[in-house]
N, C-alpha and C positions, 0 to 999 in steps of 0.2 A: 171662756178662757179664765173667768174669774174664778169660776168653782173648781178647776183644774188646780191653780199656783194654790188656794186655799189649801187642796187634800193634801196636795204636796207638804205645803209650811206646816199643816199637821203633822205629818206623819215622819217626817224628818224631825222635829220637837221630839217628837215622842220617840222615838229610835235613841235621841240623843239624851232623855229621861231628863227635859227641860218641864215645867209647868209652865202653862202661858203667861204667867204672871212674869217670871224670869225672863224669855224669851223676849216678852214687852222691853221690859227695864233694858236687857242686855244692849235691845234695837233703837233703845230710845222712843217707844211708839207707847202710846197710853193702850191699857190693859182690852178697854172699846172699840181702839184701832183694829189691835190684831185679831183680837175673837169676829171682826167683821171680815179683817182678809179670809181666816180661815173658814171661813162660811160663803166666801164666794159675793157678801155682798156688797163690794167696790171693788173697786179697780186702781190697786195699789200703784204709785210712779215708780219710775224707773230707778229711782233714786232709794227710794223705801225696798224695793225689790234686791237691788244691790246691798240694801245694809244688812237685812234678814239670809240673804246668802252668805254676806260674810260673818257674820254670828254664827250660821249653821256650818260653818265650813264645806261649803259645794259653791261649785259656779254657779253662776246668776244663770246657766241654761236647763242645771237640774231643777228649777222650782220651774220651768215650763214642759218636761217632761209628759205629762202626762195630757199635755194639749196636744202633742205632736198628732200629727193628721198621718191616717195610713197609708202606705206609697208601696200601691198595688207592686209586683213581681211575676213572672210568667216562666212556671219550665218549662220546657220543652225535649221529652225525650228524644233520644234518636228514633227517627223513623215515623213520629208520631205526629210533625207536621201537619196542617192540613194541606192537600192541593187545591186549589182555586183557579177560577178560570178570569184568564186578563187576557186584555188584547193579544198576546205574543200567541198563546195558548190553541187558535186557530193554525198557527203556523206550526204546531208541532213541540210547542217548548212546552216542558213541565212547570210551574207557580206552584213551589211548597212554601204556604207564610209559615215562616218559625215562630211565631209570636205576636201579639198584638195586646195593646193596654189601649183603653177606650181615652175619656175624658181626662186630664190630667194636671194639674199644677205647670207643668212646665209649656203647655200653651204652644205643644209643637207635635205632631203626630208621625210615628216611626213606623215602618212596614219591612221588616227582614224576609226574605224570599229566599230557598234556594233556586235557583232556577238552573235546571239540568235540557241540553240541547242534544238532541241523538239522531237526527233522521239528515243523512247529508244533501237531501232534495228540498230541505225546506226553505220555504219562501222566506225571507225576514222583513216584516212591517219598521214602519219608522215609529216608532214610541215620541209624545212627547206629552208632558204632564206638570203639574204643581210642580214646585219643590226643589231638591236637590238629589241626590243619586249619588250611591259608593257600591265599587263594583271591585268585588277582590274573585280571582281567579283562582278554583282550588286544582279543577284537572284540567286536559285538554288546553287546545289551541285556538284564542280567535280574532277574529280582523273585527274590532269594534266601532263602529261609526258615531262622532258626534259632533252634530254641525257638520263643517266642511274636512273634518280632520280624518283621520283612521289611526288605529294606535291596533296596534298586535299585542296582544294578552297572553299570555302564558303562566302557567303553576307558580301564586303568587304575589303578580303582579296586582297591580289596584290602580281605579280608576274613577277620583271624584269631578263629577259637573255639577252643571245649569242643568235639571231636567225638561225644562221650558225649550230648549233645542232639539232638535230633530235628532233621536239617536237611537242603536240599536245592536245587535251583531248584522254583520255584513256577510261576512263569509266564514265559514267553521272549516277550519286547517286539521286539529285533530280531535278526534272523538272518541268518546264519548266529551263533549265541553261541560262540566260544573263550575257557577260562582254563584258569591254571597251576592246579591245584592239588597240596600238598605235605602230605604226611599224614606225621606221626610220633608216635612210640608206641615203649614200652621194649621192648628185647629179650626175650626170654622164653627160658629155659633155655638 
């Protein structure tokens, strides 16, 4: 992080066509100060960090620009989904993951599905897993179970739980049924 705020305080000096000698004076820092921030080798305070920004005219977040950590993204064309096989999937239901980011900063793990229901014979399993569960309804009609309840879904509607309850479709009213759903649950190890 040190050699990051360094290139930075350089390269903003120099855009602003300071000498590090000026830039010292301006900050109040001796000339040995700032040639070691800018080389990365200390670890300037917050205090000193806030002065050299306000000299440089940027926030105090532009001299950490260049530490920022990459924050992986995923597209996903249409159609280009993978399908994968989950519990349901015996039963006759489609699992397209839209997307998936591995290990993460935010210490919570997300699994978008579309899940598409077509065969009016099929058997429905009772799901229950990690996590929590959002379940928005794009086509079709269905009698959703979870826990002891039932909710009817239709073009729309949405539907967040406890995934750790017993839940699933119950009965499909109209077909073809497609929804999103988005399963998250914490990382583990």
């Amino acid at each position: 992080m040190e050699a990051a705020i360094g290139r930075e305080v350089r390269a903003l000096r120099r855009a602003r066509a300071l000498t590090a000698a000026e830039l010292a004076a301006q900050a109040g820092l001796s000339g040995g100060m700032l040639s070691k921030i800018e080389n990365g080798q200390i670890s300037p305070s917050l205090t000193t960090l806030m002065t050299l920004a306000d000299v440089l005219s940027v926030p105090l977040t532009a001299l950490l620009r260049r530490f920022e950590e990459v924050r992986p993204a995923m597209h996903v064309r249409a159609g280009t989904g993978l399908d994968v096989a989950r519990a349901g999937t015996r039963a006759g239901h489609q699992y397209t993951l839209l997307g998936h980011i591995g290990a993460n900063t935010s210490g919570v793990t997300v699994e978008p599905y579309l899940i598409t229901l077509g065969a009016p014979h099929d058997v429905f399993p009772t799901f229950q897993h990690a996590g929590v569960e959002f379940i928005h309804m794009l086509e079709g009609v269905v009698e959703y179970r979870h826990a002891d309840r039932f909710y009817r879904l239709e073009p729309g509607d949405s539907l967040f739980f406890d995934a750790d309850a017993p839940h699933g479709p119950e009965r499909l009213i109209v077909l073809p049924a497609r929804y999103l759903s988005v399963i998250s649950y914490p990382q583990t190890g």
